[in-house]
C-alpha positions as CSV (number, residue, x, y, z in Angstrom):
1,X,-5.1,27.0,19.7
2,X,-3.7,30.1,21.4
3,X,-5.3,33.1,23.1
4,X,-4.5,36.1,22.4
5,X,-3.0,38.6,25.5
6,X,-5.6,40.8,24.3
7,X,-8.2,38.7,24.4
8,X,-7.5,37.7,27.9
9,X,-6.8,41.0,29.3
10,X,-10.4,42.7,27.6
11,X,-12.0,39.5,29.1
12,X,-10.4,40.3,32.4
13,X,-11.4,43.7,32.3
14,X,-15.2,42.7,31.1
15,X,-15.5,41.1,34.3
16,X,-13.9,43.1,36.6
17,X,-15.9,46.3,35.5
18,X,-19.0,43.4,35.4
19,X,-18.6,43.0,39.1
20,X,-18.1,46.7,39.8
21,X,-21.4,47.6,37.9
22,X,-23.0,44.6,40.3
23,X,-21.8,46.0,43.5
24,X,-22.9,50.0,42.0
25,X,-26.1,48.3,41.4
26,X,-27.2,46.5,44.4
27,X,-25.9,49.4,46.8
28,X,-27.4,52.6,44.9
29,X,-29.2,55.1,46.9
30,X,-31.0,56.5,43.9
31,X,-28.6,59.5,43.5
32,X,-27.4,61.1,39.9
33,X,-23.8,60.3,40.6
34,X,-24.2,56.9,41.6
35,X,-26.6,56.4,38.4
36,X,-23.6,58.1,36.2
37,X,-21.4,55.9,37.2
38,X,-23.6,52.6,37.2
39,X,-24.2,53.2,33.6
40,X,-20.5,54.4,32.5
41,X,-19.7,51.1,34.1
42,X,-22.6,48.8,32.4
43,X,-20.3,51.0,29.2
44,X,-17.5,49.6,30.1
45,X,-18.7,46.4,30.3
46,X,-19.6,46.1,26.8
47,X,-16.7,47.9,25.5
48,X,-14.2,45.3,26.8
49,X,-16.6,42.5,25.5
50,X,-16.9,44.0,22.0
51,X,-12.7,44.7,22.2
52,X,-11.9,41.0,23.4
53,X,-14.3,39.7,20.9
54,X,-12.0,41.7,18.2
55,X,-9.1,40.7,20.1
56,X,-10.0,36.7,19.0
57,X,-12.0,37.6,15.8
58,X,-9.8,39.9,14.0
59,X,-11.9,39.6,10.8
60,X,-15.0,41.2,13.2
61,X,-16.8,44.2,12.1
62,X,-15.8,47.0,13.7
63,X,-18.8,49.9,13.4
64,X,-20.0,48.3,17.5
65,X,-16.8,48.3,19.2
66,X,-15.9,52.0,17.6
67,X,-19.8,52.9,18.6
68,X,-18.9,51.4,22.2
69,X,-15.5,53.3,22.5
70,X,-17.3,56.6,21.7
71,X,-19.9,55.9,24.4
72,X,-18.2,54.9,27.3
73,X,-15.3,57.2,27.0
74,X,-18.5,60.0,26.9
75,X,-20.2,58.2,29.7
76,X,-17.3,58.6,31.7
77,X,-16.3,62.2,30.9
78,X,-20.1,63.2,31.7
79,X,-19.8,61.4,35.0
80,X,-16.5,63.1,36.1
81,X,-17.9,66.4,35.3
């Protein structure tokens, strides 16, 4: 059984943004920007989860990951402005 390059890189970047919403987490000072980004991160998160679950399962159903693309790339717009 092979894995997919997809697969592995949305599963590298599940973690990676999964250990960057840890570290916003456990150092937040309770300030709007810092709560932005914390939750455009937790986004992220699942985004890359729900892409490198479609990445191995290409027979998934889409409707969550296209919900999950919307809502982090709008988390992350909101926090920038």
């Amino acid at each position: 059984m092979t894995i997919a390059i997809g697969t592995l890189t949305y599963a590298a970047a599940a973690a990676a943004y999964c250990f960057v919403s840890a570290l916003l987490l456990t150092s937040w000072r309770g300030r709007l920007a810092g709560a932005l980004l914390a939750f455009a991160s937790l986004l992220t998160v699942a985004w890359a989860g729900a892409m490198a679950y479609q990445a191995a399962v290409p027979d998934a159903w889409k409707l969550p990951a296209e919900l999950l693309e919307i809502g982090h790339k709008t988390a992350w717009i909101v926090f920038l402005l």
